[in-house]
N, C-alpha and C positions, 0 to 999 in steps of 0.2 A: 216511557218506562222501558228498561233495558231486559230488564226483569225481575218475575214477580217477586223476586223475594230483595229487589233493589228500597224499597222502603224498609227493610226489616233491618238489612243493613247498614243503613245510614242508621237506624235508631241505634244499632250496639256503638258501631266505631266510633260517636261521636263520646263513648261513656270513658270516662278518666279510669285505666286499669288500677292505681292507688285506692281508692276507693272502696270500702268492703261492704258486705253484708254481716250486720248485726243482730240479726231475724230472720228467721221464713218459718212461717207456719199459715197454717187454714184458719181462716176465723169468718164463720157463718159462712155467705154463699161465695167467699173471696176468698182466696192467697193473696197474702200481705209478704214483704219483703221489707225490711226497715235499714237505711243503709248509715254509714257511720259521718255520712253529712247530716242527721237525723229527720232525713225525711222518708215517709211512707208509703210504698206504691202499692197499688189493688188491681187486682184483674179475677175477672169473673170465672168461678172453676166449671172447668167442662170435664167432669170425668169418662176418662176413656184412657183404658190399658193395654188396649186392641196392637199397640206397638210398643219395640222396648224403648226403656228411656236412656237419656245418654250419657245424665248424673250419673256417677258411675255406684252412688251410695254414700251414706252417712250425710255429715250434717253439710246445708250448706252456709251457715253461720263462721265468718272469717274469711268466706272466698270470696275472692275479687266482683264484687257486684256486676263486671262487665261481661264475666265466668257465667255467670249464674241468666244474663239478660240474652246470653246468645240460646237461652234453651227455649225462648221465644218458637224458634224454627224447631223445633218437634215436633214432629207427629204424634207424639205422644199430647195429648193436651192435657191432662190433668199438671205433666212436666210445663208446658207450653205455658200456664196460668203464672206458674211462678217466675218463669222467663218474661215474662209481660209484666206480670207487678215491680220486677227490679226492673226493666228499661222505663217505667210510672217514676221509683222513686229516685233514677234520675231527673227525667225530665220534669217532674212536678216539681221537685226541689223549689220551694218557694222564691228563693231571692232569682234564680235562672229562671226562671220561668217569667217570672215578672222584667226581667232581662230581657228577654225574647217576645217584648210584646205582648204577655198575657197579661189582664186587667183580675182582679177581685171585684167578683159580683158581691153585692149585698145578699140575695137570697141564699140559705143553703138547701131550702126545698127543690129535690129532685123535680114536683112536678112542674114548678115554675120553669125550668130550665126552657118549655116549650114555649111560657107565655110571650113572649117577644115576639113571635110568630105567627099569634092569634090573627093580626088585620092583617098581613104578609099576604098568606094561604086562603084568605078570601075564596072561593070560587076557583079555585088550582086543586092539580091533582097532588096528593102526596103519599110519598113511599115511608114504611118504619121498619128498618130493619131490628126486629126485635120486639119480644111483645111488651108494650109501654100499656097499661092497661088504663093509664086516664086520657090517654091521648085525643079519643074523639073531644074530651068534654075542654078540653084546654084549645083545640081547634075547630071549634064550634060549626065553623062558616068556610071550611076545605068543603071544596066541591065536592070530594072523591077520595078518600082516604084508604090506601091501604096498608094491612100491619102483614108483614111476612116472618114467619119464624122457624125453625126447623123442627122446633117441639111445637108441634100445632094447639092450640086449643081453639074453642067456638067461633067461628067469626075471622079464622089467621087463614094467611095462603101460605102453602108449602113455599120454604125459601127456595125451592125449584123456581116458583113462579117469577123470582128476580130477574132470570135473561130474557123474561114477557113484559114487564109490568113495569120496570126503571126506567127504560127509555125513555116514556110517554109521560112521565112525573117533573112534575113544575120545581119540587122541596122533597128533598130524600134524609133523612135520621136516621144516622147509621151507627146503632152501638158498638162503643169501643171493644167487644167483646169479641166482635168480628176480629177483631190482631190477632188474637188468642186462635180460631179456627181458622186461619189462612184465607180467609174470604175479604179478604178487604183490597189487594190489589183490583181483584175481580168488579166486587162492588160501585167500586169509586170508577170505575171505565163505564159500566154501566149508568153512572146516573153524573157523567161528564158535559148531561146539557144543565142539568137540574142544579140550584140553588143546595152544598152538598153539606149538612150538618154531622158530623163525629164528636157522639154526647157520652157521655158515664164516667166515672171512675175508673172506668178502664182503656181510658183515651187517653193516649200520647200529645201530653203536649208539647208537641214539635209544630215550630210555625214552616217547616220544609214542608208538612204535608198539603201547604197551599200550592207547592209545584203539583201537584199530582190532582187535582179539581178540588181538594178541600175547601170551601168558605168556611166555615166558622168551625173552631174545637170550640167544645164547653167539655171542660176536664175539672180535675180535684189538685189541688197540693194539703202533702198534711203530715204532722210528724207528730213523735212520743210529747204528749201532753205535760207541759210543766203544770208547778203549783200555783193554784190559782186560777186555773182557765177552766173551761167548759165544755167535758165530749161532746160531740153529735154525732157519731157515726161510729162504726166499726166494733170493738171489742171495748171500750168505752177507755181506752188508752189515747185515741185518737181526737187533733183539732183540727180545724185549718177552712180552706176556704174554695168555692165553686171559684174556676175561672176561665175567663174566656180570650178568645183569639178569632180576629174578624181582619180575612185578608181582603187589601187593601184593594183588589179588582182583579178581574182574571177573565182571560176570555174564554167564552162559552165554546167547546169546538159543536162541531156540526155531526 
């Protein structure tokens, strides 16, 4: 990596500037972006106003979706959230996505996403970036489990603790959420021996992030609900479906 913000990059340039935003607004613990291919990206809001944003103001409804995904790189994050749900609802975009190798999981239960992993982690150490609060009970038989988050609660290591504790990890789960606070170049260098999972709705799914140590995305596609289907997520506008991306081998650096 050339640098760190060379993954951030490839996720805008690749986005079609034709393309608009037909949506942004908050809905529960996400910014949604809804683009005029009609699909829906999410990314998880980190509020912070500590910097100015670079939206310059009013709506962003009708700007170029590719406008709106470079605000990804802010430092402002609360901005940063909605730069992240539109570069989501490019790359989730259902039919590209499934283009690029992503499959439709059966499950939409977020905690299953881990089950796959149960006999994997056996007796291995594992890293979670992020607090996943069923995680012990879905990987029963991990040796050594640790959950690192920056909002600590009972039982969490300070995500300081990541330049100590990744190294030495078998299976690392790293919420998508991390794009949003710039820690994900960092991240994935860190756990460049470990088996490296990038899980949530707020994962990119770009199968490029297998250059960079990713093994597996488990990400979301999902657009404005026609008549006749059935929400499960979001502001109860939303369909669509878990999916996944399992790169093909990659070698473990040292």
């Amino acid at each position: 990596m050339n640098s760190a913000w060379e993954i951030y990059d490839r996720l805008i340039e690749a986005i079609d500037p034709n393309v608009k935003v037909t949506r942004a607004e908050n809905v529960g613990p996400c910014s949604e972006v809804t683009s005029s291919e009609n699909s829906i990206g999410r990314a998880l809001i980190m509020p912070s106003d500590s910097r100015p944003r670079i939206f310059a103001g009013g709506s962003m409804e009708g700007r170029s979706l590719k406008d709106i995904a470079a605000l990804v790189k802010s430092w402002n994050f609360d901005e940063a959230s909605f730069g992240m749900a539109a570069v989501n609802a490019w790359w989730g975009q259902e039919e590209r996505a499934l283009g690029n190798g992503f499959v439709k999981m059966k499950s939409l239960m977020f905690r299953e996403l881990f089950d796959p992993y149960a006999q994997e982690t056996a007796g291995k150490t594992v890293g979670v970036i992020g607090h996943f609060p069923f995680v012990f009970d879905a990987l029963p038989q991990a040796g050594q489990i640790y959950v690192l988050e920056r909002a600590v609660r009972p039982g969490d290591y300070p995500d300081s603790a990541c330049e100590y504790l990744l190294p030495e990890c078998d299976y690392v789960f790293i919420t998508g959420s991390a794009f949003v606070n710039k820690t994900i170049p960092r991240l994935l260098s860190l756990s460049r021996r470990a088996h490296t999972v990038v899980v949530g709705p707020s994962a990119a799914c770009a199968p490029f992030l297998a250059e960079y140590g990713v093994d597996t995305v488990l990400g979301f596609t999902s657009s404005l609900m026609p008549a006749g289907k059935k929400a499960i997520m979001g502001n109860g506008r939303m369909y669509g479906a878990r999916l996944i991306f399992t790169a093909h081998s990659r070698e473990k650096r040292q």
